[in-house]
C-alpha positions in Angstrom: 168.6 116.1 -86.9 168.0 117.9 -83.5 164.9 119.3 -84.6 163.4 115.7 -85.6 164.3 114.6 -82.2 162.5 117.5 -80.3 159.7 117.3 -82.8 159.4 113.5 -82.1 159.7 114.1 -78.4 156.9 116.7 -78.2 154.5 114.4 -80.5 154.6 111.9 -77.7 154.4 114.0 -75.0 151.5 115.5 -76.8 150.0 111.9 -77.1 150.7 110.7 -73.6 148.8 114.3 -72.3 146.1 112.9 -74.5 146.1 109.4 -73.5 145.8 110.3 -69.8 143.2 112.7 -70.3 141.0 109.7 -72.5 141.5 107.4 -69.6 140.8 109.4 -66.7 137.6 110.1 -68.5 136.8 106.8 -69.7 137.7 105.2 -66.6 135.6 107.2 -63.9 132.6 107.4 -66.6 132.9 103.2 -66.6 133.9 103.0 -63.1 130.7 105.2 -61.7 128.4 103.6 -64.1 129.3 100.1 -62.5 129.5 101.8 -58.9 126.1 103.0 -59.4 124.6 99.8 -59.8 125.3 98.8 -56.4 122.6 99.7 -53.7 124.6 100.9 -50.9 127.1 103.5 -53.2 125.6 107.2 -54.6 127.0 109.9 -56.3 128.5 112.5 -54.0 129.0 115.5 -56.3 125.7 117.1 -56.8 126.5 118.0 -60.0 127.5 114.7 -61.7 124.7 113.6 -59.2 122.5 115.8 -61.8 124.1 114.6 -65.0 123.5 111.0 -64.3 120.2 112.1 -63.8 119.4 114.0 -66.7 121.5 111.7 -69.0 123.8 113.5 -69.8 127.0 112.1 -68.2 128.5 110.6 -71.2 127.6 113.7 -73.6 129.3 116.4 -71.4 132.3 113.3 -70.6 132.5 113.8 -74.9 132.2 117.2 -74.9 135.7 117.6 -71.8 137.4 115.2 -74.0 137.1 116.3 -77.0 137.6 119.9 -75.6 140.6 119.4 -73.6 142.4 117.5 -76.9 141.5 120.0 -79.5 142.3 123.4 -77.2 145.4 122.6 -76.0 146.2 120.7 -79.5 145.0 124.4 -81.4 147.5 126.3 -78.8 150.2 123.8 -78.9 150.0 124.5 -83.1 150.0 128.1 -82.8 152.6 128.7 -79.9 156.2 129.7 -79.5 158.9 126.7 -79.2 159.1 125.5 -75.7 156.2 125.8 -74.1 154.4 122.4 -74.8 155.1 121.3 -70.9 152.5 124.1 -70.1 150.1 123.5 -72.3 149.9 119.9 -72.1 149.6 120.4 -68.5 145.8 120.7 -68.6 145.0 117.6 -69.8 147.8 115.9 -67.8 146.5 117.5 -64.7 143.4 116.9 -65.4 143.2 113.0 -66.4 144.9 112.0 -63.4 142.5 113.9 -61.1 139.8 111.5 -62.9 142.2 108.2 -62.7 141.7 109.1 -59.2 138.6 109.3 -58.9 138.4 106.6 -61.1 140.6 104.2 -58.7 138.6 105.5 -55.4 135.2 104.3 -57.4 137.3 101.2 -58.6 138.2 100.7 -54.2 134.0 101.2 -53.3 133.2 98.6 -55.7 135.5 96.1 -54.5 134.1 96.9 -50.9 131.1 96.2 -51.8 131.7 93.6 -54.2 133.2 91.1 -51.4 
């Protein structure tokens, strides 16, 4: 019975890594998109600068998502017991660096907004 336990406990730490890492994404893709439209608010990072330019936001936005689900996912498969907490790390780690950027677009819009 343990075992379904920590099973069950891993699948939804697993999900919640993945969860995080969707919405970070989602949410700063949306959130500069909208941001964008405004007159007085510009990309700072050259390189997403360059992505929005070229059109290719949303495809490389894919491409980390899909990436960051199915790599740690393949390790977590194939790994000893225990070490989930640093593999899931990654996508943890890196969906709330984009829910922040995400809320600091979400504060620039509402500047401007009002």
């Amino acid at each position: 019975m343990e075992t379904a336990i920590q099973t069950s406990a891993e699948t939804w730490v697993e999900l919640f890594s993945y969860s995080i890492l969707t919405l970070g994404t989602l949410g700063d893709y949306i959130s500069t998109h909208i941001g964008l439209t405004f007159n007085n608010l510009y990309e700072t990072n050259p390189i997403a600068n360059q992505l929005v330019a070229n059109g290719m936001w949303l495809p490389v936005n894919l491409v980390i998502v899909v990436l960051g689900i199915a790599v740690p996912s393949l390790i977590f498969r194939f790994s000893k017991e225990g070490y989930y907490r640093c593999i899931l790390s990654f996508p943890i780690a890196y969906g709330i660096i984009r829910l922040s950027a995400c809320t600091w677009n979400i504060g620039l819009i509402l500047t401007q907004a009002l």
